[in-house]
C-alpha positions as CSV (number, residue, x, y, z in Angstrom):
1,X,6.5,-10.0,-11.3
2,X,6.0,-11.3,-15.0
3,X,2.7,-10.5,-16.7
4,X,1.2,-13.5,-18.7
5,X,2.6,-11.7,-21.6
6,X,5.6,-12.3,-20.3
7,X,5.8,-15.8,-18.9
8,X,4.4,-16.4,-22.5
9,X,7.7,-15.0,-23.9
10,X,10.3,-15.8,-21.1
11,X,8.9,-19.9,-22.0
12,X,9.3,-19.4,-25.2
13,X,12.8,-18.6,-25.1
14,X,13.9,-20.9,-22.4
15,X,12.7,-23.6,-25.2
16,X,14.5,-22.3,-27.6
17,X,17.9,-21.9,-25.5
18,X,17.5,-17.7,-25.8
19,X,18.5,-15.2,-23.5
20,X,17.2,-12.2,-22.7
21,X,20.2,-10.3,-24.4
22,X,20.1,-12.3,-27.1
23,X,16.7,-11.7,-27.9
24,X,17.3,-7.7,-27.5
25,X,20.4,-7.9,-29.8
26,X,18.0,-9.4,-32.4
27,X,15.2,-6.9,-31.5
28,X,17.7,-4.1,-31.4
29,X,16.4,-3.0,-27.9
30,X,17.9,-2.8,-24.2
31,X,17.0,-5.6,-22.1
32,X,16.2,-3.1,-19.6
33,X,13.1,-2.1,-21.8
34,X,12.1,-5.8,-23.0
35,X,12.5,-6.8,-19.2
36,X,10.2,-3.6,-18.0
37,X,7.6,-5.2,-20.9
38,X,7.9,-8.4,-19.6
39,X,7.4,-7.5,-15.7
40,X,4.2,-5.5,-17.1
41,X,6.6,-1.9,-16.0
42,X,5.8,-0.7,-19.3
43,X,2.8,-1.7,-21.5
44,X,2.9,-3.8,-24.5
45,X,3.6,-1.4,-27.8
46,X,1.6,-1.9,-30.8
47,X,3.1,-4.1,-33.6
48,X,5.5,-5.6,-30.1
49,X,4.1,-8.6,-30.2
50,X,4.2,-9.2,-34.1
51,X,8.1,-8.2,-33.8
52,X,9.0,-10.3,-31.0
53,X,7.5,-13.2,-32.6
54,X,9.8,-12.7,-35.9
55,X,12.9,-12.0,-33.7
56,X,12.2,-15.3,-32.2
57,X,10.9,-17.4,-34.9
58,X,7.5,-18.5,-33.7
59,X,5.3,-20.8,-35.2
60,X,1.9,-19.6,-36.0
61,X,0.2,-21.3,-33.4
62,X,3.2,-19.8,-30.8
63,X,2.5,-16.2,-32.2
64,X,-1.1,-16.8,-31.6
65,X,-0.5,-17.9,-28.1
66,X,1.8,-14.6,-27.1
67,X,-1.5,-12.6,-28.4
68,X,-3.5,-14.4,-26.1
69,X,-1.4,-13.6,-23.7
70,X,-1.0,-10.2,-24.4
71,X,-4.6,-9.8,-24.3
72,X,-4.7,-10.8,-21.2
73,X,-2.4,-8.9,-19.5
74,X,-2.9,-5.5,-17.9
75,X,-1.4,-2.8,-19.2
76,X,-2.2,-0.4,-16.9
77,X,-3.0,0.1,-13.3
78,X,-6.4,2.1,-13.3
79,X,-7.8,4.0,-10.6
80,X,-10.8,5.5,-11.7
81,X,-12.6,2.4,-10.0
82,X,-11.6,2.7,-6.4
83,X,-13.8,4.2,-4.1
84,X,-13.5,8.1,-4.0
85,X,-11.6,8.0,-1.0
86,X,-9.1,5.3,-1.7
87,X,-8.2,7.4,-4.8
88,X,-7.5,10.4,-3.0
89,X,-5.1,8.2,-0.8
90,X,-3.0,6.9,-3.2
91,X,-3.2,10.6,-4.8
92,X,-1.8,12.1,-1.4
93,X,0.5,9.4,-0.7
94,X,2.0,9.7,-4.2
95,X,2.1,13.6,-4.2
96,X,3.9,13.5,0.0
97,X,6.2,10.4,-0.2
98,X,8.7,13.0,0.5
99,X,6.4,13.8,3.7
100,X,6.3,10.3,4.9
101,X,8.2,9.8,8.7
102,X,11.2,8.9,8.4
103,X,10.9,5.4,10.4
104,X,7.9,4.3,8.6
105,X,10.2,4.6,5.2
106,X,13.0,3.1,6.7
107,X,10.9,0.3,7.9
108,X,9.8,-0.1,4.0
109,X,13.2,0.1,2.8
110,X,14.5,-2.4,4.7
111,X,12.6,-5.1,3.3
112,X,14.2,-4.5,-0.1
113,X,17.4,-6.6,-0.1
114,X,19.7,-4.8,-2.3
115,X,23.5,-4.4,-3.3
116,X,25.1,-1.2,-4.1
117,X,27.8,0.0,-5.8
118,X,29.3,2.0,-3.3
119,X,29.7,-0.9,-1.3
120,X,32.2,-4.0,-1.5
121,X,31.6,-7.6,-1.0
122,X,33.1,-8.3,2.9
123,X,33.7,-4.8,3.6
124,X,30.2,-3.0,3.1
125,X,29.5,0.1,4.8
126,X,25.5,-0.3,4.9
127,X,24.8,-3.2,7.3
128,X,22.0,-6.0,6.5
129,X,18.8,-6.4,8.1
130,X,17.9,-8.6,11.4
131,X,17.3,-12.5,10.2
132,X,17.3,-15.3,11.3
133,X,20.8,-16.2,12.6
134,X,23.0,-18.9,9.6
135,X,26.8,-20.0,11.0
136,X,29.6,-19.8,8.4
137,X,29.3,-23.5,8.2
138,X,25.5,-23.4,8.0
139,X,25.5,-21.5,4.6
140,X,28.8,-23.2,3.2
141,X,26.7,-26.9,3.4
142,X,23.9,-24.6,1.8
143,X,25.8,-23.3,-0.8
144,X,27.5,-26.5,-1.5
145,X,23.5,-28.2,-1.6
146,X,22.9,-25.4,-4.4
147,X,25.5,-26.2,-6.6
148,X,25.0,-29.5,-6.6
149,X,21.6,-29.2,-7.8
150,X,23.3,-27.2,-11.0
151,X,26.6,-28.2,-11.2
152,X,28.8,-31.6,-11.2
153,X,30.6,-31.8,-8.2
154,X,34.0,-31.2,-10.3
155,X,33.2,-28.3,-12.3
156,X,34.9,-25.2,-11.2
157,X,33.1,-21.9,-12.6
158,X,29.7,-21.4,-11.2
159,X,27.4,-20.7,-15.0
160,X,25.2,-18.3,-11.9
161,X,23.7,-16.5,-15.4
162,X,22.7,-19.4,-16.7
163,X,21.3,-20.7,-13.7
164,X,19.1,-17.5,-12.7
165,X,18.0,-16.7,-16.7
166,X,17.2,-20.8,-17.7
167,X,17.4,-23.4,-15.3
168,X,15.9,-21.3,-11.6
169,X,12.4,-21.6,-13.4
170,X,13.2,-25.5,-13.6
171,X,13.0,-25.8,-9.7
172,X,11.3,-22.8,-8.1
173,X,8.2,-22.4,-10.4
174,X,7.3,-18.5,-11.1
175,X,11.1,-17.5,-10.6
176,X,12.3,-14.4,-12.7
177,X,15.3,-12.2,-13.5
178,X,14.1,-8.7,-14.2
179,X,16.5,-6.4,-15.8
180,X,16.2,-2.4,-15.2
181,X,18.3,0.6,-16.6
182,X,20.8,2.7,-14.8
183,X,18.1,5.5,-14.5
184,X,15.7,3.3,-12.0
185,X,18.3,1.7,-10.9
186,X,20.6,4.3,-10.0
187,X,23.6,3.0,-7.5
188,X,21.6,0.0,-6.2
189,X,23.3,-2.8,-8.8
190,X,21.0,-5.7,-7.6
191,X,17.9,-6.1,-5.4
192,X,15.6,-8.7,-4.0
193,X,12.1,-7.5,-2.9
194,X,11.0,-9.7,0.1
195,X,7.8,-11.8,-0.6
196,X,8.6,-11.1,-4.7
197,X,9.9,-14.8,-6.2
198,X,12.5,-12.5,-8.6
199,X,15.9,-10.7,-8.7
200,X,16.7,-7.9,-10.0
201,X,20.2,-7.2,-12.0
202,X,20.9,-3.4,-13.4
203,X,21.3,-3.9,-16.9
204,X,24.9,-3.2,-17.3
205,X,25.7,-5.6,-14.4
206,X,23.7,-8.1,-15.7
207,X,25.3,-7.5,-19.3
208,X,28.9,-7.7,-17.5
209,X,27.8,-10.9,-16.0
210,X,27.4,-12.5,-18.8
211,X,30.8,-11.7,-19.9
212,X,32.3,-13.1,-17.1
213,X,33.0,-10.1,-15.6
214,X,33.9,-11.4,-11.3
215,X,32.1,-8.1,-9.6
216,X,28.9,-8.7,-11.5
217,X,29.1,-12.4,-11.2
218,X,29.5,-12.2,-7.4
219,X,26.0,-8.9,-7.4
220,X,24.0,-11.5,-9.3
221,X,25.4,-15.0,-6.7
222,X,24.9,-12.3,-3.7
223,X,21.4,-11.3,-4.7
224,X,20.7,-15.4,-5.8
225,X,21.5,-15.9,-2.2
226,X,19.2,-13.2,-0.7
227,X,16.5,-14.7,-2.8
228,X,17.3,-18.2,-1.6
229,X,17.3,-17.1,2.4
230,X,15.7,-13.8,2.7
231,X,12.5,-13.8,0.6
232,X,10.5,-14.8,3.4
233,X,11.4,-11.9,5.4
234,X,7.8,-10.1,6.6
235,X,9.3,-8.0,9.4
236,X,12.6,-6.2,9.6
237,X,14.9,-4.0,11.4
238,X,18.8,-2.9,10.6
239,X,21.3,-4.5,12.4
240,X,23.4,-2.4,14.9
241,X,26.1,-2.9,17.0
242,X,24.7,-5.0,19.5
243,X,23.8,-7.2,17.4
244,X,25.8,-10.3,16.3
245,X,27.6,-10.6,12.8
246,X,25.7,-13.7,11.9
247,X,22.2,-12.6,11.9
248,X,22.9,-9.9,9.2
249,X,21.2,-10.3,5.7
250,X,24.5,-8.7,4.1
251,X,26.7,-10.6,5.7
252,X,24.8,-13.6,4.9
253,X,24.8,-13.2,1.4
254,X,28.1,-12.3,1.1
255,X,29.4,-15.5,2.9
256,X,26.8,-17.9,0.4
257,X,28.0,-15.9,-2.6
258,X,31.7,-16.3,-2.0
259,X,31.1,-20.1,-1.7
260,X,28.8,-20.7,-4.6
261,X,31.6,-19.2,-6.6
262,X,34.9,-20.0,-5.0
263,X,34.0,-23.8,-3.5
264,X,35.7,-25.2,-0.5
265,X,35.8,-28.6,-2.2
266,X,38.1,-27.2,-5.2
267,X,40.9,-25.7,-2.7
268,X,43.4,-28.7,-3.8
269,X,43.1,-27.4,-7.6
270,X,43.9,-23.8,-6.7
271,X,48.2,-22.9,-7.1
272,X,46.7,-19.8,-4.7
273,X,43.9,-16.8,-4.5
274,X,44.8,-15.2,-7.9
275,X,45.0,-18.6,-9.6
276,X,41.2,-18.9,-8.2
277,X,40.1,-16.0,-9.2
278,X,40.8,-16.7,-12.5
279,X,39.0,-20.1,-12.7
280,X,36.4,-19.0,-10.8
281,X,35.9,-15.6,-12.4
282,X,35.8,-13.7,-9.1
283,X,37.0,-10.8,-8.4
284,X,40.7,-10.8,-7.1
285,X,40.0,-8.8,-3.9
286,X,37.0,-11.1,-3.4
287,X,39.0,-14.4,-3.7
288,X,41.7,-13.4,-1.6
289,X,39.0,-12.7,1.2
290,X,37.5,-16.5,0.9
291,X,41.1,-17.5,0.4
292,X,42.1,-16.0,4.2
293,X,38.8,-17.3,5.8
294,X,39.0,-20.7,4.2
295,X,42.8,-21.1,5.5
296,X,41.3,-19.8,9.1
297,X,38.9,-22.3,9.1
298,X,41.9,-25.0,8.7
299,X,40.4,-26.0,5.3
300,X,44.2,-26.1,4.1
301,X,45.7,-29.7,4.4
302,X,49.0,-27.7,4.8
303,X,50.5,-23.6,3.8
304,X,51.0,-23.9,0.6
């Protein structure tokens, strides 16, 4: 979650239009590491907060107000004030994570919501957690809700960057899009923690995102969705095969994410699923997926 340090600087730069990447490019830093700053992952270096200030142009009472802020944030979690015994807990726990039974980690795992490399939108291999069950038309009228609140009704491409960096925080106070490297990120290209109000984007998905790119625009509208239905989630278990298709987080996700992008109510404007993958920067795999299910659903007038 962000540190006051960093809701200092993330409101900062939503009144002044930046995004996190631009404010790295003028920093000459990742956004992994300014994100990790921001989300209190790694502390605040000296001179940081003078340099951030110039990169964004602060007035003097601004700069003063990020100091403030930085002194108030924590910049590291101590334990030299726990009781003796809660110390050597988190000491054992640390040093035998490795140890720990296998269903009590699986039952910890499954409460992050995540999307993986390995896997492909419609087709993944690793199957969702138990929730509570949505029908396809359920989270199409959902989706549809959501991009109204962003979008006019006739615009076609889904800004999903813009909406999760500047205009979430406008209408779900405390949101956040944190931004982690390859290396703590490893396959995983997107998660959403249960009971956490953020997302968070691997920094070269989120990077490709922002360039339009139609697999890491669908990662960041699949984890949006996760966030949107899932965070709530307390208790957990995978789905198996007894279990029915609608009640799966994955699948879930998938089916808001392919609507906020690829809309039922632009069909007409669409020559076919190529032509909409273009406009809608998706993935042309992906579109030709919602194309299929949206002509099964008799959404068509007529085969065109």
């Amino acid at each position: 979650m962000l540190t006051p340090f960093g809701k200092a600087i993330r409101k900062l730069r939503l009144d002044k239009g930046m995004r996190l990447l631009d404010l790295a490019g003028r920093m000459k830093l990742s956004t992994s590491y300014i994100s990790a700053i921001e989300t209190g992952r790694k502390p605040i270096p000296d001179s940081y907060v003078a340099a951030v200030g110039r990169a964004m142009g602060v007035s003097t009472a601004e700069l003063a107000e990020l100091r403030r802020a930085a002194d108030r944030t924590r910049k590291d979690v101590r334990l030299d004030k726990l009781p003796e015994e809660d110390r050597e807990l988190v000491a054992a726990f640390a040093r035998r994570l490795d140890k720990v039974p296998a269903d009590m980690m699986a039952k910890l795992k499954k409460l992050v919501l995540k999307s993986s490399s390995e896997d492909t939108p419609f087709y993944r291999r690793r199957r969702g957690i138990i929730v509570p069950a949505m029908s396809t038309q359920t989270i199409r009228s959902f989706a549809e809700q959501v991009r109204s609140v962003f979008v006019e009704d006739d615009q076609i491409e889904l800004p999903i960057m813009d909406i999760l960096e500047f205009r979430m925080e406008q209408v779900f106070e405390g949101f956040y899009l944190d931004i982690q490297d390859k290396v703590s990120m490893g396959d995983d290209e997107g998660r959403m923690v249960a009971g956490k109000n953020g997302i968070v984007l691997r920094e070269d998905v989120y990077h490709d995102a922002w360039n339009g790119n139609g697999r890491a625009r669908f990662t960041a509208s699949h984890e949006f969705g996760h966030f949107l239905m899932h965070r709530t989630v307390t208790m957990a278990r995978a789905r198996d095969d007894s279990d029915k298709i609608f009640c799966d987080s994955e699948w879930q996700a998938d089916t808001f994410a392919g609507t906020l992008l690829m809309s039922p109510r632009h069909l007409p404007r669409f020559r076919d699923a190529e032509h909409a993958a273009e406009v809608c920067k998706m993935t042309p795999a992906a579109a030709q997926v919602m194309w299929a299910k949206y002509r099964s659903e008799g959404r068509f007038p007529q085969d065109v």
